[in-house]
C-alpha positions as CSV (number, residue, x, y, z in Angstrom):
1,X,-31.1,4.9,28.1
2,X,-33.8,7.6,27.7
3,X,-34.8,9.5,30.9
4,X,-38.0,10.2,32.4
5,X,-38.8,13.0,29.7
6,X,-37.4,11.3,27.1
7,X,-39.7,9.5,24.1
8,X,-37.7,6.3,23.3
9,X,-39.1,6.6,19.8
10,X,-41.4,8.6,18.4
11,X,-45.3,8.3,17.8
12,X,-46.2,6.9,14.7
13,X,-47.3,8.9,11.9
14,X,-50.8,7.8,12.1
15,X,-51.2,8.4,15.8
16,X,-50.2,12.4,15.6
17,X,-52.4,12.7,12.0
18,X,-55.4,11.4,14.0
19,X,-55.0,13.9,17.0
20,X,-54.2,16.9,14.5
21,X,-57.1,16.0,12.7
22,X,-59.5,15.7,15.9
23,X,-58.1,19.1,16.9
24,X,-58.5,20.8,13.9
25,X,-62.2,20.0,13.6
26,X,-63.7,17.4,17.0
27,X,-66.0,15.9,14.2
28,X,-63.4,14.1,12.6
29,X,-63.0,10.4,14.7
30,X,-60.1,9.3,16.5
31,X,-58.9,6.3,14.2
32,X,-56.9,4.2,16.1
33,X,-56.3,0.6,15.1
34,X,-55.7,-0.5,18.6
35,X,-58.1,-1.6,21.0
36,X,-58.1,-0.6,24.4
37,X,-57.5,-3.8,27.1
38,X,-59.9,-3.5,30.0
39,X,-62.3,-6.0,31.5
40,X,-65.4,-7.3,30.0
41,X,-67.7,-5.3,31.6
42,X,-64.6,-2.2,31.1
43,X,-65.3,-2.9,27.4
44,X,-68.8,-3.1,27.0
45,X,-69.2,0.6,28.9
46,X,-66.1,1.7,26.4
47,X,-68.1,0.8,23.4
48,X,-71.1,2.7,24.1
49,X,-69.4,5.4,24.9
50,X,-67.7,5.8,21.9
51,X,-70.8,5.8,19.6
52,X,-71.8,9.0,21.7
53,X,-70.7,11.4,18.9
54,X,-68.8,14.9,19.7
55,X,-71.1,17.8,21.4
56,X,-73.1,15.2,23.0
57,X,-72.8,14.1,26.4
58,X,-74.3,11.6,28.4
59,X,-75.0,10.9,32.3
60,X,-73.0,8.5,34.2
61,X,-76.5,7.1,35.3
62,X,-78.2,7.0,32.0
63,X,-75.3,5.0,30.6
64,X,-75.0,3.0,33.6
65,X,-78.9,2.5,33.3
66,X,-78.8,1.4,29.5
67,X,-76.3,-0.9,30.5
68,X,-78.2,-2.6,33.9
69,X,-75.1,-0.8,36.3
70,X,-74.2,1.8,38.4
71,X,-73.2,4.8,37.9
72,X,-70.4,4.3,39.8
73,X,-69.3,1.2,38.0
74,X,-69.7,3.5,34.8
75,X,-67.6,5.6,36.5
76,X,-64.7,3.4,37.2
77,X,-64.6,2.1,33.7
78,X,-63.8,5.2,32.4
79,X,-61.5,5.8,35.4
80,X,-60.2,2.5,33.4
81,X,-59.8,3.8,30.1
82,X,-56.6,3.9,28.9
83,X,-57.2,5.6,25.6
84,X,-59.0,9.1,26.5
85,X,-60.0,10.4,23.4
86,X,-60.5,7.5,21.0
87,X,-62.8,6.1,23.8
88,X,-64.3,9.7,24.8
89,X,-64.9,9.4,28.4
90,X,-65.2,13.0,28.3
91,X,-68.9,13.0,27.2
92,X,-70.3,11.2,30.4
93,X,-70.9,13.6,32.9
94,X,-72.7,14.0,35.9
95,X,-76.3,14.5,36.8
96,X,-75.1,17.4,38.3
97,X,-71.8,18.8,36.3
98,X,-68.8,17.6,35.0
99,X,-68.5,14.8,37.4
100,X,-64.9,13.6,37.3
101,X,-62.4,12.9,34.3
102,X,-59.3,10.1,35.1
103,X,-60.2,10.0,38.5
104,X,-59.8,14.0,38.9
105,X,-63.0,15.4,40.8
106,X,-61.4,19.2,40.8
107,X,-58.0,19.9,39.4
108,X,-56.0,19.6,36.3
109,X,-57.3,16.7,33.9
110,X,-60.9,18.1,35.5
111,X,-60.0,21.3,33.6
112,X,-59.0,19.0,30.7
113,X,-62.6,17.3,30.2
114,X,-63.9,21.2,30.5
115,X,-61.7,21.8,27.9
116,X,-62.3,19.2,25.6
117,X,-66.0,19.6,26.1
118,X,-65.7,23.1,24.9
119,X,-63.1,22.0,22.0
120,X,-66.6,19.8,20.6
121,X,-69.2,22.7,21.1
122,X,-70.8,20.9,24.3
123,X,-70.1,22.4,27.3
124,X,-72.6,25.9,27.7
125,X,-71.4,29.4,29.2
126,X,-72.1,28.6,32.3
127,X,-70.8,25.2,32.3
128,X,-74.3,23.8,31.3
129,X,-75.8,21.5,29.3
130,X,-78.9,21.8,26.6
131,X,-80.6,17.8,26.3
132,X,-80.8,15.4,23.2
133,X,-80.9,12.1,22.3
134,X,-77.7,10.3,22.4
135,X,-76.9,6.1,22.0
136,X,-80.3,5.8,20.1
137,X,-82.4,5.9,23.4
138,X,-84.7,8.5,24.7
139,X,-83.6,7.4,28.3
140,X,-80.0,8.1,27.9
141,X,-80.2,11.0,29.3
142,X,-77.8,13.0,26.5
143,X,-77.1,16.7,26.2
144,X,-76.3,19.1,24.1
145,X,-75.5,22.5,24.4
146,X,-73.6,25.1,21.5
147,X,-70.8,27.3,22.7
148,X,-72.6,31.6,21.8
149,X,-71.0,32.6,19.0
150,X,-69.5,35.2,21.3
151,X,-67.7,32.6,22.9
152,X,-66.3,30.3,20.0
153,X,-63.7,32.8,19.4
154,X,-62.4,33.2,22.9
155,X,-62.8,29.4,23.1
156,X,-60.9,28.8,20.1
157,X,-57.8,31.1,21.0
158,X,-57.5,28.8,24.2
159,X,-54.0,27.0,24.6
160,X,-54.7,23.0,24.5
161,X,-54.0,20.9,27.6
């Protein structure tokens, strides 16, 4: 019987190609043939999100608007969303910042949407965003911001999560 740290069987090939291939360049897309289980509404905030295509981000409230909700209904879905980076929750921040990431409003998987926003080119020096059209709307509320080039290397050279 495998213990607590033990895989019982190991990832299919497909699974690690995709990841390798996402980590080596964020452009490429997550293909995953599975489709994430959630609620209706869980669903229909997942598939918006994942047309919002890598160095883009998009408010919680400008999604939630496009979709007549809340921001914190947005908020739970992706709190919801059991596949992180096929469905990149990632990209909906905050008015404000970050926002949260699984839940996490200040420690580790925080650090891991900082991180993953970096990973794409999105996230600025001082944690800030630049603004452009995301989802096809002028409303959305996207933005866009390149890492300096001063930074990319640094960046780069950074461990994963």
């Amino acid at each position: 019987m495998p213990t607590r740290h033990q895989n019982p069987t190991p990832a299919p090939r497909w699974i690690s190609e995709a990841f390798d291939a996402y980590f080596a360049d964020p452009a490429q897309p997550i293909d995953c043939p599975i489709e994430p289980a959630g609620t209706a509404f869980q669903r229909r905030v997942w598939a918006r999100i994942a047309v919002i295509p890598p160095g883009q981000t998009v408010t919680y409230g400008a999604l939630a608007s496009a979709l007549g909700s809340s921001a914190r209904a947005v908020g739970n879905a992706c709190r919801a969303n059991p596949v992180p980076l096929r469905v990149p929750c990632h990209r909906v921040v905050a008015a404000n910042g970050l926002g949260g990431f699984a839940g996490d409003r200040d420690g580790r998987l925080l650090a891991i949407k900082r991180w993953l926003l970096a990973h794409e080119g999105t996230l600025g020096t001082e944690g800030t965003f630049g603004t452009e059209r995301a989802l096809g709307t002028e409303e959305t509320g996207a933005r866009r911001m390149r890492r300096p080039a001063a930074q990319e290397d640094s960046a780069d050279d950074a461990s994963r999560p």
